[in-house]
Structure formats: C-alpha cells, structure tokens
N, C-alpha and C positions, 0 to 999 in steps of 0.2 A: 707250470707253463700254461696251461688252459687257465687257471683261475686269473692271472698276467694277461691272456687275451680277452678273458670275459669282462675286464677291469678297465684295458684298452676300449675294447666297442662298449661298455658302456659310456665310458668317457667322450667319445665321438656321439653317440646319440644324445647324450645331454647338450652337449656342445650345438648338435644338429637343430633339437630343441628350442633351445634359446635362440640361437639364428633368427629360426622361424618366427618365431614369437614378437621377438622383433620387430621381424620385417610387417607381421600381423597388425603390430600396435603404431608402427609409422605410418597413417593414416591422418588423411585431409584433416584438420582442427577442425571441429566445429563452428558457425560462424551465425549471428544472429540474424534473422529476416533482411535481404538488404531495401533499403531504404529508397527509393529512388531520386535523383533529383529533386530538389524543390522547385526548379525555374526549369521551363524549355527552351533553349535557343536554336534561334532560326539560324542555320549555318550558313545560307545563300546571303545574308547582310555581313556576317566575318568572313566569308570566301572576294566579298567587292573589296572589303577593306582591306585584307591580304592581297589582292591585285593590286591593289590601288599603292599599295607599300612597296609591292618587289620593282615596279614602276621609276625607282627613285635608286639611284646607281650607287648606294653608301658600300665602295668597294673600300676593303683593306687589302695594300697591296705588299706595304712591307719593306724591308731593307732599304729607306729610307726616301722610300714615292712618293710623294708628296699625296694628301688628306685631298680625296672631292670634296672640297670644303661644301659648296655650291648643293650638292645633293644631301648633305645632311643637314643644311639650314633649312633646305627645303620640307623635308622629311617632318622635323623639328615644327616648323608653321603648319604641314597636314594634318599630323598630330593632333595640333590644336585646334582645328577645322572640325575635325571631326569629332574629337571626343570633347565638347565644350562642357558639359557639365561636371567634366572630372579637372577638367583644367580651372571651373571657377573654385571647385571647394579644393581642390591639393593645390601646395604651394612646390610651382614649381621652379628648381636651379638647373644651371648650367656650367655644366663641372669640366674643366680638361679641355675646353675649346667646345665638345658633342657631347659628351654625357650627358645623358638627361637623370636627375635627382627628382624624385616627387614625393612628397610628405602631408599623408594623411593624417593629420591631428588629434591623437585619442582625446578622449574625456578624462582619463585614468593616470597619472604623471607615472604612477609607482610602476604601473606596465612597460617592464622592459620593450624597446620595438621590434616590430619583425621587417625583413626587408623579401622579396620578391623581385627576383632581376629576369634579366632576356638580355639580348643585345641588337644592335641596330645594324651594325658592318656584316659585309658577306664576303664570301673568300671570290678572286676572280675568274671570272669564266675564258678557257683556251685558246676553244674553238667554238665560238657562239653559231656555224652555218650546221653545227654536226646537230645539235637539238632540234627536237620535235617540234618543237615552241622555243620561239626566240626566250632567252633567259629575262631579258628586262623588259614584255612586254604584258607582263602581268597578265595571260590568259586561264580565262577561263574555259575548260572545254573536257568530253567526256568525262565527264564527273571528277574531273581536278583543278586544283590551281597550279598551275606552271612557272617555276620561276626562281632563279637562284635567289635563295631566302626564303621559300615556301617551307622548308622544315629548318632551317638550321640561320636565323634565328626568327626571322619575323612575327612567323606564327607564334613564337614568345611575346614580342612586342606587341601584337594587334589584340592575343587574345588576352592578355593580361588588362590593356585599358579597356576593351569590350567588357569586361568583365567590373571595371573601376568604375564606369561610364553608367552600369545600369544598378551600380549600387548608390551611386552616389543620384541621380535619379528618382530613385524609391526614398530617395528619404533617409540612408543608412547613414550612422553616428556611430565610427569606433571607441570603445572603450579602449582598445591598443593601439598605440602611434602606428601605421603602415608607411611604410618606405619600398617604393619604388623606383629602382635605376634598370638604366637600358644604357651600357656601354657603349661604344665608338670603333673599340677596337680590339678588340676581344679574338678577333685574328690574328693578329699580330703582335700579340704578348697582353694585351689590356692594361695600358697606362689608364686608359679613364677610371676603370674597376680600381686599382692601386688609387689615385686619386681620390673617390668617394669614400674608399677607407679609410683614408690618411684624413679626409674633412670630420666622419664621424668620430674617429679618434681625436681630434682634436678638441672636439665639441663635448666630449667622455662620455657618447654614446656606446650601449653595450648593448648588443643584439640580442635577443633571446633567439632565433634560429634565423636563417637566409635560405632560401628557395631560390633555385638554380633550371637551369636545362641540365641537360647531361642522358641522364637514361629517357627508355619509351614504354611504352604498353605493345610488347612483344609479341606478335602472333604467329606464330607455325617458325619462330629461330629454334628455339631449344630444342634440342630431337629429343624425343620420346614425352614431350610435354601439348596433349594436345588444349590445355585452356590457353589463355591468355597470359600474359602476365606481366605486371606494373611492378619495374625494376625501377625504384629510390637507391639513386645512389649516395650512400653514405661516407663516399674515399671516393680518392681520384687520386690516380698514378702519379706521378712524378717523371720529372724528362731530364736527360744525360746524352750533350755529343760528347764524345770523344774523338778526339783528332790523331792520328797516328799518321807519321811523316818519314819519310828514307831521302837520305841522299846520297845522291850516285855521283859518279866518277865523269860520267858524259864521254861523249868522243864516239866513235864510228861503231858503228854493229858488227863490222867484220871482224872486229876482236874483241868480244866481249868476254865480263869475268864471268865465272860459276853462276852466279845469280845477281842480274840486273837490279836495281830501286824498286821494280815493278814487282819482279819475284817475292822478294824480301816481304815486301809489303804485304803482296799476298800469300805468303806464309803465314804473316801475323795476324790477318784477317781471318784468316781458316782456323788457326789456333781460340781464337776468341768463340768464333762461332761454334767451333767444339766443345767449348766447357762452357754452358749455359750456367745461368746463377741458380741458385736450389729454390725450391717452390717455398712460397709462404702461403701455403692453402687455404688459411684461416677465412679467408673474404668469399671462395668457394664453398666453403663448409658451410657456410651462414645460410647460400643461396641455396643450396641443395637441401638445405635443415628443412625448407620451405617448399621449394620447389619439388624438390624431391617427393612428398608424401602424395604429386598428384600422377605420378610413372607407377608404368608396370608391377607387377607383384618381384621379379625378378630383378628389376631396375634397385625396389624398395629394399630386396634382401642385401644390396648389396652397400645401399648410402646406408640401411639403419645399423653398419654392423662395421661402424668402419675401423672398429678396436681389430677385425681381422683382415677385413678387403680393401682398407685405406689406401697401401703402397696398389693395387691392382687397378681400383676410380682413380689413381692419378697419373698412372702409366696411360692409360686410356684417354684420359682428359688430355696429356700430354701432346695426344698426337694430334690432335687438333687446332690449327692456329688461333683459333677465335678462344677455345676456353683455354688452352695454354696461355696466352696471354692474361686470364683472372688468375692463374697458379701463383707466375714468376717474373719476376723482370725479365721483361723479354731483350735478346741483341736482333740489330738489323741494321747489315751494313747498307751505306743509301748512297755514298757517294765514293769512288774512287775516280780518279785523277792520275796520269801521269805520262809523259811521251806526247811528242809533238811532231814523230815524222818516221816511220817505221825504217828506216836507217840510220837513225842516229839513237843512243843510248841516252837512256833518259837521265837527267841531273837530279831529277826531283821528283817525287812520287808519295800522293796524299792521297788518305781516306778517312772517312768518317763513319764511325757508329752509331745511331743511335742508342741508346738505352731507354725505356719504359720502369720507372719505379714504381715498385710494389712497398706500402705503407711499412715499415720496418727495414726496408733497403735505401741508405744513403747514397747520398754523387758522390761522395767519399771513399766512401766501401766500395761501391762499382768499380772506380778509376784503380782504386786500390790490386784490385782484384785482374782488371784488362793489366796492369804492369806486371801482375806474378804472371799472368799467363804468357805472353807474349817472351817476356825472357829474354830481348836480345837488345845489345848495345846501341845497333845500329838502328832502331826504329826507337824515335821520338812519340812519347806517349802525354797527351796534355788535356786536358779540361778545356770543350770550345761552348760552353753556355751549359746549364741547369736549372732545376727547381726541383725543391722535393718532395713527395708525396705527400700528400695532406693527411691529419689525421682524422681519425675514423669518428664520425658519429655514432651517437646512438640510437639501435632501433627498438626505441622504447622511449617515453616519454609524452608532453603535451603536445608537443612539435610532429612529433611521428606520428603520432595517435590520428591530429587532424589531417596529414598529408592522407594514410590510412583508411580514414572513413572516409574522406571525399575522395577517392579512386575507388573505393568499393562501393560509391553512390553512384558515380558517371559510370565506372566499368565491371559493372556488378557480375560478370562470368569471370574476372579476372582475378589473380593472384597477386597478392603485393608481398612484396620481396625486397630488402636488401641486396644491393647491389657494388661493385666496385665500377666505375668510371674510369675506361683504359685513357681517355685523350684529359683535355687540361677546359678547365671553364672557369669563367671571373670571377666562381665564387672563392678560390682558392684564396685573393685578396683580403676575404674577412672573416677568415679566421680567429684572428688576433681580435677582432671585438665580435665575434658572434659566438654562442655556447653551441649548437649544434647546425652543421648545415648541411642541405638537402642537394638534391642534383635530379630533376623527374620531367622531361618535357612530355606534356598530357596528351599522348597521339598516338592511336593505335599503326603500327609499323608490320611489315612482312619481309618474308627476304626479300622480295623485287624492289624496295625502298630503298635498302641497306647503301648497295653502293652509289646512289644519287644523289647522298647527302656529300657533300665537294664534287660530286662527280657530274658528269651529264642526266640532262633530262631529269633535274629536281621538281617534285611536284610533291602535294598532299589532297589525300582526297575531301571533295567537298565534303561528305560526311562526317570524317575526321571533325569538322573546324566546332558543330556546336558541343561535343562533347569536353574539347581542349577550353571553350570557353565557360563550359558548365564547372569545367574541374576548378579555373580561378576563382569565378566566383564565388562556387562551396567554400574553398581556402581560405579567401580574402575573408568574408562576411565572418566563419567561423575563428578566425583569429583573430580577427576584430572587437568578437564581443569578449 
C-alpha cells in the first residue's frame, strides 16, 4: 500500500513537473531588432483627406434603396483630385456601376499579382442629432477625425492611396503587378467585390494573396494582455438565417388552445438557444499559441498545457460573448414577429436566427441541426440566406511574412497574431483566384472604439492616421519588389 502511494505522488510530481516546465518554456519568441519605419508620415495631411472623404455620403442602404449614385461619382472624381500621381501611373476601371479597380503594372509578367482592397460605402447613420460631431461633416477636433467612415471603411481607402500617391511620386517601379479595388457595397453583400472577381477570373488572373480590412492592432481588448496586438485575420465566419414560422388557428383570446403560434414558436426558439453548436477551438488555439506566451505565469500554466486544462480555457473562454464567439458558431435570435392586437390570437408567428460560421461548420449542417432540435411538426424550419465560412489561410508564408514585418516596423511594441474574423468583408469574393488572403485594418483600437464602429460617434484618432499609412506603404513597396 505505501509503495502504491509512493508511486501515486511520485507520479503527481512529475506530472506537476512538466506542467511547470512548460508553462517555463512558453515564453515570448525571440524577435530580431525591430526596424523602424523607413518613411515618416505627417498624419494631419491623411487626417484632411479622411475628412474630406467622410464628407461624401456613399451610404449603403440595402434591401433594395436605391445607390447615392451622385455621392460616389463624386467621391470617385476627389479621388482623382487628390491623388493625381497614382491616378497618372495606375490604370484605373470602373466595375459594377462604383467600384473602383486600379492596376499597377509590374515589370515581372511571371509575378503572380497581389491585390490590396478597402471599401468606399458606409452603413447608415439613425439618429444623426445624437452624435457629438455630425456624422458627414468630416470634423476634425480633439485629436480625432469624426465621421461615419472614419474607421470602417475610409481610412482603408485614403490610406491605401496616400500610401500609392507617395510611392508612385518617388519614383517606384513594381516588379509585382498591384491591384487595388475599393468596393461600392460591401455593406450590403458586395456585388462590386463578386464583380472584380468575376472580371479577374475571366482575364485568368490568379492572386498570389489579397489584403483586406477585417481585424485591428488591439490595445487593452484582451484581458490579461497588456502589449498590443496586430490581429491578421486569416478566416472569416460565415453567416446563416434561419426562418422558423407557426401557424395558428386565429380567432379571439377568450378561448384560446394550450399554446398560441407565439408560444410554440418560442419554445422553438429556447430549444435552439439551448443546444449551442460544439466549439471548433482550433482558430483560438492558433491566437493563444501567440498571444498567450505574453500573460501571466498562471495564465501561461494553463494555455501551455492544454493536453490537461483545454476542457477548463474553454469553459472560461465560453463565458464570454466576445471570445465565445472565436470557439463556436454562435445562435442569436434577432427577429421575432407575431400578433397584431393583444385580443385576438395570432394566425401567424415568425422568427429568425442568426447563425455565425465557424470554418469547418456548413449552412447545411447548422440548418440540419436547428430541425433535430426543435422536433416539432408544427414549426416550419427553412434557410432565409447564407454564406459560408471562408477558408483558413496560411500563417506562414511570403504573404504573411510581409504583412508581418511591416506591423512589427509601424507597431513595433506589438504582437502579430493570427486571427479569426467574426463579421463578413469583400475579400471573401477571391478566394477562388487568390492563394492566401489577409483581413488587418492598420489602426491601433481600444475598448472605447469598439462599439462606434456602425455605431454612434465613430471617429479615429489623428495619430492613428500616419502609422495606418506607413503600414500600406511598407506593404505595397515590399510586395512590389
């Protein structure tokens, strides 16, 4: 019996051991001198031109609002206004009615191209008297730019040709074809983006990578992360409504059955949201492989050892809306419907779910899954639109490499990280002709930011703007050559 316990604790101390050890060796990589910048930009000339952009009303409204046509032609001629020497050496098109297509011409034919996108459309603003700063009057004031399209998307658009503008200026001659597009509508599903696809495809262009918006250079989100960190996102979710419909019997409230359309329905509703789809961790495990090494010693025991603590970091991670959503396809009902007079029984009673795909979870499989659950005759279960999760790039590669070193040259306290992409961006379009694509808008964010992107009182700080344009530069000139 003793020798059985002496056998037991030793087996816990080695066990304990290695934990440790572990958690010891799961430390910061090494990283070589970083490098700074080559070029400085003055941010207060990308901060006019970001005003001067949110200025121009390119709403995407949707569900079938007719196009400010007027504000994007407008936008379209600033453009040119302003950035005249990118506009003489790219040739630029006009794709899908607003798209803009621009194609820098390498020297190289055998260099497959790279493409670098943003978009021009901004989602519409509610209540424009609630904001601090009218939304479309492009202010500038306490050290920000104000203005719906100040981070989601413009600052892609301005700083990407600010960036095109002073290379092409100096004198720069790629070796790699560059292609730049700036979609139209990119809020409203991105017909322009599917269109410049559909033209390079035809043309038997094959992308060597595409650079997107999508993640940010993150400061004080992550808890227990106090650097920075530059989230590349390599995936982007995928999207599922589901429609789920009752119909009722109708007729007076004073005699109602067991359960009303309304009931039914939300029984069905509750069922759904009880059985969550199972985590595909894999896209968190990537971010924590990284992130993780810069947390607590405690934090580190616990990601470097996750052959024990895994089920424990995902119970935990679970309870959190923001990182549950990188686990699993998330549900989230958004619409119910039903009853039109609180004495009469409702005929008809509709809701909808969303669903969030995670890379390995099909609209198939989801829908599949809402009909085992629900279980009952009388609720109508149907597919009301999808897309599905893109797949996963690589983070490794010449593509990575340079996104990489030009974030560790503009944001040199920061971490770069692989990332998953919860919402949808244009670049989802080119896949089919690009080998690996990117998703990184270059701008350092806080929590106070978070919710102002679609929301009120969007703004970026002036500061923000030269580093966002140092980062295209480094990218563009290095993928060039």
């Amino acid at each position: 019996m003793r020798r059985a316990v002496l056998a037991l604790v030793a087996a816990i101390a080695c066990a304990a051991l290695v934990v440790v050890v572990r958690a010891w060796r799961f430390r910061p990589q090494p990283r070589p001198a970083a490098v700074p910048a080559a070029v400085a930009v003055d941010p207060a000339i990308a901060a006019e031109h970001l005003a001067a952009a949110i200025r121009f009303r390119t709403i995407s409204r949707g569900e079938g609002a007719a196009m400010e046509a007027e504000a994007f032609d407008a936008l379209r001629a600033w453009l040119e206004a302003t950035y005249p020497v990118a506009h003489r050496v790219l040739a630029r098109e006009v794709v899908a009615g607003h798209t803009l297509l621009y194609t820098w011409r390498g020297s190289d034919a055998s260099l497959a191209p790279a493409l670098v996108m943003a978009h021009q459309d901004v989602v519409p603003v509610e209540a424009e008297s609630e904001w601090s700063q009218a939304p479309f009057a492009g202010t500038i004031a306490g050290g920000f730019v104000w203005g719906r399209g100040a981070l989601d998307d413009k600052i892609g658009v301005v700083g990407i040709l600010e960036a095109a503008e002073r290379l092409a200026a100096s004198g720069f001659a790629p070796r790699r074809t560059l292609l730049l597009a700036f979609g139209h509508d990119e809020e409203t599903g991105g017909t322009g983006a599917a269109a410049v696809a559909a033209l390079l495809a035809g043309r038997g262009v094959r992308l060597e990578s595409t650079l997107d918006e999508g993640e940010i250079v993150a400061r004080g989100i992550i808890p227990g992360l106090a650097r920075p960190v530059a989230l590349v996102g390599v995936a982007e979710k995928g999207a599922l409504d589901v429609e789920l419909e009752v119909a009722g019997e109708g007729g007076h409230s004073s005699m109602p059955p067991a359960h009303t359309a309304i009931g039914i329905l939300a029984a069905a509703v509750k069922r759904v949201e009880d059985h969550p789809l199972p985590t595909r961790p894999q896209s968190m495990w990537r971010l924590l492989d990284v992130v993780g090494r810069e947390m607590s010693f405690a934090a580190r025991l616990a990601l470097a050892n996750r052959w024990l603590f895994a089920p424990l970091v995902e119970r935990g991670l679970a309870r959190v809306p923001s990182a549950n959503a990188g686990l699993r396809t998330t549900t989230a009902a958004t619409i119910f419907q039903g009853g039109v007079k609180s004495n009469v029984l409702p005929a008809r009673a509709r809701a909808v779910i969303n669903f969030r795909l995670m890379p390995g979870d099909t609209a198939a499989g989801v829908l599949e899954q809402v009909r085992r659950v629900v279980d009952d005759p009388r609720v109508a279960v149907r597919a009301a639109g999808s897309r599905e999760a893109s797949r996963e790039s690589r983070s490794s590669g010449a593509a990575w490499e340079r996104i990489r070193a030009a974030a560790e040259r503009v944001f040199p306290e920061a971490v770069v990280a692989p990332a998953l992409v919860l919402g949808g961006t244009d670049s989802r379009s080119f896949q089919a002709v690009s080998d690996d694509t990117y998703r990184f808008l270059p701008v350092v964010i806080g929590p106070d930011d978070l919710p102002r992107v679609h929301g009120k009182d969007e703004r970026v700080a002036v500061a923000a703007l030269g580093p966002a344009v140092a980062f295209y530069l480094e990218y563009l000139r290095e993928t060039g050559r």
